[in-house]
N, CA, C and O atoms as CSV, one atom per row, in Angstrom:
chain,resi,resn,atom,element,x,y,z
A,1,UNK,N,N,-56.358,-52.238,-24.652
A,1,UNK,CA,C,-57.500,-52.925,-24.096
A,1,UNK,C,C,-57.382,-53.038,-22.573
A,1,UNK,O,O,-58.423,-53.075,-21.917
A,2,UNK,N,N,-56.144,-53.097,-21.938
A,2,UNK,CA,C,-56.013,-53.484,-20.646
A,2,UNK,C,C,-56.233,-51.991,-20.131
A,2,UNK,O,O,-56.280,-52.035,-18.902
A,3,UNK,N,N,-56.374,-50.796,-20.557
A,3,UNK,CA,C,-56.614,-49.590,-19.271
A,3,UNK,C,C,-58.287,-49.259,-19.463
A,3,UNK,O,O,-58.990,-48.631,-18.672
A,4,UNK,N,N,-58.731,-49.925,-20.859
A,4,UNK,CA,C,-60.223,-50.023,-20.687
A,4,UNK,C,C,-60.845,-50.997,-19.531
A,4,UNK,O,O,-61.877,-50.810,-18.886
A,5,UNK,N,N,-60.065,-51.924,-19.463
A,5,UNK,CA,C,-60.425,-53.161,-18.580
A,5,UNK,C,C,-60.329,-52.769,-17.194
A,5,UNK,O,O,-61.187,-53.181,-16.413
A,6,UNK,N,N,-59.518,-52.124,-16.844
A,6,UNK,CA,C,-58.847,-51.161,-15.288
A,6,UNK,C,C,-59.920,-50.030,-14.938
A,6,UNK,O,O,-60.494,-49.909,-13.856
A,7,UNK,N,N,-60.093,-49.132,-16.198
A,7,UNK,CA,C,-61.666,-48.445,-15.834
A,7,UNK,C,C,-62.698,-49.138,-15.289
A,7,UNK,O,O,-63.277,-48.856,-14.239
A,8,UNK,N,N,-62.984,-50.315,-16.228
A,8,UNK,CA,C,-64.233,-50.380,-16.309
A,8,UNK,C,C,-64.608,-51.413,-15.154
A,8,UNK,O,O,-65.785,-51.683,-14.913
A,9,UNK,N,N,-63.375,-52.064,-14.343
A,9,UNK,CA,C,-63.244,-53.168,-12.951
A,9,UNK,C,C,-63.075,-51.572,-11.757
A,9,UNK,O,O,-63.372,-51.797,-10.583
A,10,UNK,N,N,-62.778,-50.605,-11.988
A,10,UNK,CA,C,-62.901,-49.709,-11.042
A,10,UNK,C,C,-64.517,-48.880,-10.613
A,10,UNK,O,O,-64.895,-48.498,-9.505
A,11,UNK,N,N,-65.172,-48.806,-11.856
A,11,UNK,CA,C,-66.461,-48.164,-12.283
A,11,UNK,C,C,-67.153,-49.124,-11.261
A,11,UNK,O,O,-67.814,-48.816,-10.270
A,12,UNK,N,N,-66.798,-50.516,-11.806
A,12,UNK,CA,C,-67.498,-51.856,-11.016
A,12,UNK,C,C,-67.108,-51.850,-9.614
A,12,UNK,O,O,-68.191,-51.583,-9.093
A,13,UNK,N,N,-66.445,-51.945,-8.855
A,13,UNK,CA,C,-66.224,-51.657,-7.565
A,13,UNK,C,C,-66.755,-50.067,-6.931
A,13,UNK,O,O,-67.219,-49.879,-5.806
A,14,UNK,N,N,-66.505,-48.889,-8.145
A,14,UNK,CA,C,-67.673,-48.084,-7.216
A,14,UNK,C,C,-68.874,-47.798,-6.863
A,14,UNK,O,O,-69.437,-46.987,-6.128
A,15,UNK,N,N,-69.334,-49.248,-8.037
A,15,UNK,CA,C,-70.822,-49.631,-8.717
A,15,UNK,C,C,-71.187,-50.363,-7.160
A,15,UNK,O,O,-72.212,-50.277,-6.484
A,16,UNK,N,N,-70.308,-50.872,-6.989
A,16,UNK,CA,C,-70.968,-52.425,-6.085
A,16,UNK,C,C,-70.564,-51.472,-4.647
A,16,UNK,O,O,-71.565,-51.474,-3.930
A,17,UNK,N,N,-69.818,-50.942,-4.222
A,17,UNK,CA,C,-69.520,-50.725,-2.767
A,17,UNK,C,C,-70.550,-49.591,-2.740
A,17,UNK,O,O,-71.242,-49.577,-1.722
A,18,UNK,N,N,-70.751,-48.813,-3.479
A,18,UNK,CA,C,-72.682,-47.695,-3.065
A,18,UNK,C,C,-73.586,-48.723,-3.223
A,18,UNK,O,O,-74.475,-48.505,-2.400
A,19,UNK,N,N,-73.842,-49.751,-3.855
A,19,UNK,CA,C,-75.075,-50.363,-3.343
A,19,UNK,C,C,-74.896,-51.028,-1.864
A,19,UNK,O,O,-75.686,-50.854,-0.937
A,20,UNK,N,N,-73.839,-51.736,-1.819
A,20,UNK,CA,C,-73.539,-51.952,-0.506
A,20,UNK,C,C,-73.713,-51.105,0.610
A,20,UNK,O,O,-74.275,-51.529,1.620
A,21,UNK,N,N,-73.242,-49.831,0.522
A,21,UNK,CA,C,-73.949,-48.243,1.451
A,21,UNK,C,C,-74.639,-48.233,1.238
A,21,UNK,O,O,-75.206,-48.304,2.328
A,22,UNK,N,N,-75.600,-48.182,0.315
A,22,UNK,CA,C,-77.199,-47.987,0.147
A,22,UNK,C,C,-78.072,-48.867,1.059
A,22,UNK,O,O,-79.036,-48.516,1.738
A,23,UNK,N,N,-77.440,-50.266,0.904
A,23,UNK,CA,C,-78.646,-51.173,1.677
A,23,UNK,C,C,-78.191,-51.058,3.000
A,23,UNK,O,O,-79.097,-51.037,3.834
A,24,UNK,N,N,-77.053,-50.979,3.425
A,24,UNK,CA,C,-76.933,-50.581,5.128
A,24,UNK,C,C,-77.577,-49.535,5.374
A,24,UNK,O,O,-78.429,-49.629,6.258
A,25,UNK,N,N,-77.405,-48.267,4.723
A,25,UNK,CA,C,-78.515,-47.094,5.468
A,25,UNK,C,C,-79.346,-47.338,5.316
A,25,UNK,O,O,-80.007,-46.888,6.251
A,26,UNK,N,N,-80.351,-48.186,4.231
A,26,UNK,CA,C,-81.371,-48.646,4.185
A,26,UNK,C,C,-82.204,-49.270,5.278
A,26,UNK,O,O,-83.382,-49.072,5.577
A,27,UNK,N,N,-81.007,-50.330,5.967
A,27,UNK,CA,C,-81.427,-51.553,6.718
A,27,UNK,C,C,-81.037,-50.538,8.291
A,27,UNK,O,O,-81.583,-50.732,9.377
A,28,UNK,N,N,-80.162,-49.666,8.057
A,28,UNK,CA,C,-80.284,-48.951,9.242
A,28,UNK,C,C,-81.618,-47.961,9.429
A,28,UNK,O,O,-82.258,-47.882,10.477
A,29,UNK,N,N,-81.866,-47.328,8.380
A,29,UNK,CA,C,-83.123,-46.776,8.796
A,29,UNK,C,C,-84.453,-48.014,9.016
A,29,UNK,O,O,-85.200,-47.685,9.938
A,30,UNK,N,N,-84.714,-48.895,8.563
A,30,UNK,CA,C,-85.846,-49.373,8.439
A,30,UNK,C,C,-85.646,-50.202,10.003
A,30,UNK,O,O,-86.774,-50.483,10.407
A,31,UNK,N,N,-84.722,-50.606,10.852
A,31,UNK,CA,C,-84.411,-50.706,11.987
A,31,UNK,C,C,-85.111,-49.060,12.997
A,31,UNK,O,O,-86.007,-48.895,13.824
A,32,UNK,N,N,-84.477,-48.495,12.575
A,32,UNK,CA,C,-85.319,-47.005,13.412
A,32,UNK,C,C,-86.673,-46.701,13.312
A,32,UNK,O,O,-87.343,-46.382,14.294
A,33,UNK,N,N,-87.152,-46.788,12.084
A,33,UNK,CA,C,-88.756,-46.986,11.711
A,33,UNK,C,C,-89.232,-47.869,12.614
A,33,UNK,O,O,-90.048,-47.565,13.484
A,34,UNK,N,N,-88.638,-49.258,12.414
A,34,UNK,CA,C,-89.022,-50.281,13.883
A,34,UNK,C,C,-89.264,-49.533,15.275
A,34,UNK,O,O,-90.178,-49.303,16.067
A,35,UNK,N,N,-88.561,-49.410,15.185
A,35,UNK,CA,C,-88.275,-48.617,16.945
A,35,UNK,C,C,-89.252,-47.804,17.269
A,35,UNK,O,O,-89.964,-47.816,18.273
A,36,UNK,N,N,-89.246,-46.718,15.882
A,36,UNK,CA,C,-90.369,-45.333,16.503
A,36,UNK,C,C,-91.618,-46.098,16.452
A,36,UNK,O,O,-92.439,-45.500,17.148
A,37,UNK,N,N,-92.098,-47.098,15.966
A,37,UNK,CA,C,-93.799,-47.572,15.560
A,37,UNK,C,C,-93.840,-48.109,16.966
A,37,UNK,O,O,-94.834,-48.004,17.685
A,38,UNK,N,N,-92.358,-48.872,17.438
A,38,UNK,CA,C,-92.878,-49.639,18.265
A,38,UNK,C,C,-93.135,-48.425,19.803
A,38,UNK,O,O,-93.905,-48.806,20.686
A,39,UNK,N,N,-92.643,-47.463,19.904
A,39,UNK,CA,C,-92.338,-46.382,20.596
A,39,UNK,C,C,-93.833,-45.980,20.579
A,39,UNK,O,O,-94.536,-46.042,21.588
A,40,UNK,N,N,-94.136,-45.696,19.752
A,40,UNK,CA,C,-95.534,-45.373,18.879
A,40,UNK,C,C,-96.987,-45.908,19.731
A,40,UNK,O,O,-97.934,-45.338,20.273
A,41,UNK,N,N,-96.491,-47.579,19.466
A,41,UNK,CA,C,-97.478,-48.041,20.411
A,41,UNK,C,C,-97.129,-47.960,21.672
A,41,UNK,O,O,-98.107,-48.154,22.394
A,42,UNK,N,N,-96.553,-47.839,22.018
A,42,UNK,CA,C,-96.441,-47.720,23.594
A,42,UNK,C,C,-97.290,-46.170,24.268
A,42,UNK,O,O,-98.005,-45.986,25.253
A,43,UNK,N,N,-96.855,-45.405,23.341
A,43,UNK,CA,C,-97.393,-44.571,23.994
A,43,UNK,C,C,-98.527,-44.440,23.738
A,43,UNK,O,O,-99.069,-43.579,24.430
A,44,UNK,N,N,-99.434,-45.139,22.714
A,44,UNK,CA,C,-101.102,-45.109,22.615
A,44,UNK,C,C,-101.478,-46.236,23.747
A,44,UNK,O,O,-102.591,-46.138,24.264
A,45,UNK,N,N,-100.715,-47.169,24.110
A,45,UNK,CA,C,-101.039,-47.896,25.188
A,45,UNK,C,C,-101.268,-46.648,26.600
A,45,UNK,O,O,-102.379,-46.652,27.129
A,46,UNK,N,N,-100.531,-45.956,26.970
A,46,UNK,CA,C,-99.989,-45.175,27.601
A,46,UNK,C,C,-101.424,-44.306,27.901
A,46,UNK,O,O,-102.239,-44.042,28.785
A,47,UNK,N,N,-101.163,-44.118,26.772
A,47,UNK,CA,C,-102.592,-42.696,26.427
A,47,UNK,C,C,-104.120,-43.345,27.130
A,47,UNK,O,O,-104.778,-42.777,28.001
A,48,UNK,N,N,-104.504,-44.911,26.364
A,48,UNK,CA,C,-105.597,-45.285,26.850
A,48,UNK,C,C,-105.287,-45.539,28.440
A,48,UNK,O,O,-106.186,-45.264,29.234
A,49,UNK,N,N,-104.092,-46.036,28.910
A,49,UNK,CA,C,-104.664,-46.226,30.361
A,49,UNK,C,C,-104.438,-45.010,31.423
A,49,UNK,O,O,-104.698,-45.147,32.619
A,50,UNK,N,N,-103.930,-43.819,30.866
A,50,UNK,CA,C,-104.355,-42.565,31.692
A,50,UNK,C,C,-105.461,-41.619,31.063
A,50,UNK,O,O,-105.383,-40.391,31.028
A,51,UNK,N,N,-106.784,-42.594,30.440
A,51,UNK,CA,C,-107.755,-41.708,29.586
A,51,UNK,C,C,-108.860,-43.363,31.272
A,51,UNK,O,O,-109.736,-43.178,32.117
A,52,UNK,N,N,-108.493,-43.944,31.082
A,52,UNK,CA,C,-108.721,-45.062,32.106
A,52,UNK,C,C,-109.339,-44.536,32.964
A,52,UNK,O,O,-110.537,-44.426,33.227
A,53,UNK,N,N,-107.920,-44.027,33.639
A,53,UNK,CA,C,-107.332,-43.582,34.904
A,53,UNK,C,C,-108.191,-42.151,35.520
A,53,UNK,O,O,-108.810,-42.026,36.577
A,54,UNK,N,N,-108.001,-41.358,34.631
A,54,UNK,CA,C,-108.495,-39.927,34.507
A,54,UNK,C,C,-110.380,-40.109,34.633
A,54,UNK,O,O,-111.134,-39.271,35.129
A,55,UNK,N,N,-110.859,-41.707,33.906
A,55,UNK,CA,C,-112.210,-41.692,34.065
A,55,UNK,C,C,-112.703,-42.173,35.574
A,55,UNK,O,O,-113.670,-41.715,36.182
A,56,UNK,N,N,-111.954,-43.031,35.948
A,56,UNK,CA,C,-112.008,-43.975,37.273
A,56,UNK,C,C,-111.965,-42.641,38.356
A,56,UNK,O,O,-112.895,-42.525,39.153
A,57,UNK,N,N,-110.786,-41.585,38.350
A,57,UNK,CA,C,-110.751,-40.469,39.359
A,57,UNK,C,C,-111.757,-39.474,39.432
A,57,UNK,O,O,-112.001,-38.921,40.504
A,58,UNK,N,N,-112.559,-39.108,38.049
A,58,UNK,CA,C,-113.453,-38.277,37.739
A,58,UNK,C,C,-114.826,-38.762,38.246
A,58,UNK,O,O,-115.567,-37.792,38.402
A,59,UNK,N,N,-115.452,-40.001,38.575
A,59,UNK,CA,C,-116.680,-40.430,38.529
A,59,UNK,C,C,-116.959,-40.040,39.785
A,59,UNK,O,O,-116.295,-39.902,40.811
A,60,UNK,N,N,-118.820,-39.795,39.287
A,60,UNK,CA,C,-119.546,-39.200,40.494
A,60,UNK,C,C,-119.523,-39.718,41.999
A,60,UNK,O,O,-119.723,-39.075,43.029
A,61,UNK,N,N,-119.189,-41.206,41.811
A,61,UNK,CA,C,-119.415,-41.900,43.493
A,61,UNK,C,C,-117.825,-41.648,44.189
A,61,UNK,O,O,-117.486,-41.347,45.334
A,62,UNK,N,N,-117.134,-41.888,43.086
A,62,UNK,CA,C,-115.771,-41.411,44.074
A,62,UNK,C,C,-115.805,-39.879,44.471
A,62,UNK,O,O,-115.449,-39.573,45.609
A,63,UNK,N,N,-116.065,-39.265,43.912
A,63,UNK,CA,C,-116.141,-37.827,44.155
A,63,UNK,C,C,-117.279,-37.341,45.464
A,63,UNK,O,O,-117.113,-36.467,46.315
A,64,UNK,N,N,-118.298,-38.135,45.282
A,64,UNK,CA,C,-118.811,-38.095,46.410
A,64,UNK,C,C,-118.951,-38.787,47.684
A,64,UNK,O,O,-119.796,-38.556,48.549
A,65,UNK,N,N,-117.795,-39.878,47.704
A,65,UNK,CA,C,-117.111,-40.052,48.740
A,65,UNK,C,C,-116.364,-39.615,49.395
A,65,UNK,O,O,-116.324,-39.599,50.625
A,66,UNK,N,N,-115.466,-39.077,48.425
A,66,UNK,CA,C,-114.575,-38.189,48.894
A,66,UNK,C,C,-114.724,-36.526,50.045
A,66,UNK,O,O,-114.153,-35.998,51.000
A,67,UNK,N,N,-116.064,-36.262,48.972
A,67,UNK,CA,C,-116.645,-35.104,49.921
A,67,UNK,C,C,-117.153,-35.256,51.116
A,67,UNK,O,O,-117.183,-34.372,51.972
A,68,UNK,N,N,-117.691,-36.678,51.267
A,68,UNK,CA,C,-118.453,-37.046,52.234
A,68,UNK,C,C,-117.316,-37.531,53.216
A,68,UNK,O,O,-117.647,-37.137,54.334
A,69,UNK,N,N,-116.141,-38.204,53.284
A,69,UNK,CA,C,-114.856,-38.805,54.482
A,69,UNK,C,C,-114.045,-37.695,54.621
A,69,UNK,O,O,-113.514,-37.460,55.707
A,70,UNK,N,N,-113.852,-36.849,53.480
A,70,UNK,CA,C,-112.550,-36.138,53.645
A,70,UNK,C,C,-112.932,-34.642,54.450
A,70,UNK,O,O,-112.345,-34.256,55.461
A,71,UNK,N,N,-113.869,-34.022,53.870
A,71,UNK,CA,C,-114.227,-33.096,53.776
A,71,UNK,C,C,-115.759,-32.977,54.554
A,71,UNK,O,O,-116.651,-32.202,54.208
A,72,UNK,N,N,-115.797,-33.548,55.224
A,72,UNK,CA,C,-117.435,-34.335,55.986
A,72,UNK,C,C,-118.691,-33.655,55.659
A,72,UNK,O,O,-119.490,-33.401,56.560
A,73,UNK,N,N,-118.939,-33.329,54.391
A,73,UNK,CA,C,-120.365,-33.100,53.780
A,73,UNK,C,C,-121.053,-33.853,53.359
A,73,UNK,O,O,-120.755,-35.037,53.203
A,74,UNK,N,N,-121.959,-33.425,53.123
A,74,UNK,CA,C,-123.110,-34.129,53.243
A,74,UNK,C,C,-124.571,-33.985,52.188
A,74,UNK,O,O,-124.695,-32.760,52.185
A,75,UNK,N,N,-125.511,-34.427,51.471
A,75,UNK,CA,C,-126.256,-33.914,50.823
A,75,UNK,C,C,-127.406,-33.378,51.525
A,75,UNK,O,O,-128.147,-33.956,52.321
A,76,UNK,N,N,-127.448,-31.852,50.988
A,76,UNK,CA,C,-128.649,-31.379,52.036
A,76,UNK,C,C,-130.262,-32.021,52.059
A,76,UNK,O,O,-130.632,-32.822,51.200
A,77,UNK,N,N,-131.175,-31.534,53.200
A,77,UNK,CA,C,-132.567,-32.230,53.638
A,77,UNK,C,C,-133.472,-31.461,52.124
A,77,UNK,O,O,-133.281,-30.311,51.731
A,78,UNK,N,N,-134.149,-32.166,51.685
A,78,UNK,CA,C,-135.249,-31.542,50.569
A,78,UNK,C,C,-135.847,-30.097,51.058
A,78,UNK,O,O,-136.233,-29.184,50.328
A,79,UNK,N,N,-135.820,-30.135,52.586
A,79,UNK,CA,C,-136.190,-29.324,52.720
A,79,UNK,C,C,-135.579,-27.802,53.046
A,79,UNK,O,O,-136.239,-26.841,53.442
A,80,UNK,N,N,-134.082,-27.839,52.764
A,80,UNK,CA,C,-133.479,-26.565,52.760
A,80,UNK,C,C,-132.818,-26.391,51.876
A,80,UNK,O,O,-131.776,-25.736,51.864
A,81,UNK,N,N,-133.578,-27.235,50.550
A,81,UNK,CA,C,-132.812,-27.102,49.134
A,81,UNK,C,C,-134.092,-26.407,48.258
A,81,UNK,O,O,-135.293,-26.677,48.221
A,82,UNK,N,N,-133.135,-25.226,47.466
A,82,UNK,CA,C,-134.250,-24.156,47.124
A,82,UNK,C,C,-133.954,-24.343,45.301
A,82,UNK,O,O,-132.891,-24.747,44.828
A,83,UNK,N,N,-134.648,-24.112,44.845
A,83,UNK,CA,C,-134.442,-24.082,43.078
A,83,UNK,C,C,-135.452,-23.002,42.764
A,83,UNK,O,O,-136.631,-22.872,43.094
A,84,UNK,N,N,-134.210,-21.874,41.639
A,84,UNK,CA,C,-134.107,-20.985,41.640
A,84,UNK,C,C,-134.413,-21.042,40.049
A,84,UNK,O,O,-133.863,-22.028,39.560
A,85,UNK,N,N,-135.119,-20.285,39.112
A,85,UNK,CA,C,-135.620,-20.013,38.103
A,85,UNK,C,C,-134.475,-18.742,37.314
A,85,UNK,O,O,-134.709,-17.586,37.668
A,86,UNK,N,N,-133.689,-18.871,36.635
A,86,UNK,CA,C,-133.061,-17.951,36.236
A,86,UNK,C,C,-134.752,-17.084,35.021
A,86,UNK,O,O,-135.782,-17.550,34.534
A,87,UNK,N,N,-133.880,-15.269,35.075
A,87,UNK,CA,C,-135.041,-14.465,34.502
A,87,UNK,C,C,-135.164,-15.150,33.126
A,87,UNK,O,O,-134.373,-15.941,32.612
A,88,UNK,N,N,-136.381,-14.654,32.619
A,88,UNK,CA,C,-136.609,-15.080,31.297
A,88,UNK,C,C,-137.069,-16.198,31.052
A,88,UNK,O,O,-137.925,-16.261,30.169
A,89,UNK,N,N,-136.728,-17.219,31.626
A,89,UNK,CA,C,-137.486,-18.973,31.343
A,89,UNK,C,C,-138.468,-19.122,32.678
A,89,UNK,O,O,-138.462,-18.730,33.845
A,90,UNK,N,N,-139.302,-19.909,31.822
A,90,UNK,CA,C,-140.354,-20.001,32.325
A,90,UNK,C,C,-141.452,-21.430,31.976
A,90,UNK,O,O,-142.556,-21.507,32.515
């Protein structure tokens, strides 16, 4: 009876120390999952304020300020602005 008893307290200790590994890699991955979501949002934060950024640099009045201080143009007189009919429409 006693080398059944020695099995079956050994079976039990290799029973209990893999669940014990199990829930640490467990609790270690679900720690990394943390991380990447939170990683995750950051970079959708990220995303909206250079989608922001990209709209604020693109708009028509900055752009035509820019042409107008940097580059010193100007919008032409009505009267040396010509509009041109491509063929076919009409």
């Amino acid at each position: 009876m006693t080398k059944l008893n020695l099995i079956l307290f050994a079976v039990l200790l290799v029973c209990a120390l893999s669940v014990v590994t199990s829930q640490h890699k467990a609790r270690k991955l679900y720690i990394e999952l943390q991380a990447q979501q939170n990683q995750a949002k950051q970079y959708e934060i990220e995303w909206g304020q250079l989608q922001l950024e990209q709209s604020t640099w693109a708009t028509h009045a900055r752009i035509e300020q820019i042409a107008a201080t940097h580059l010193q143009m100007k919008v032409p007189e009505t009267g040396r602005t010509q509009v041109i009919q491509p063929e076919g429409v009409r």
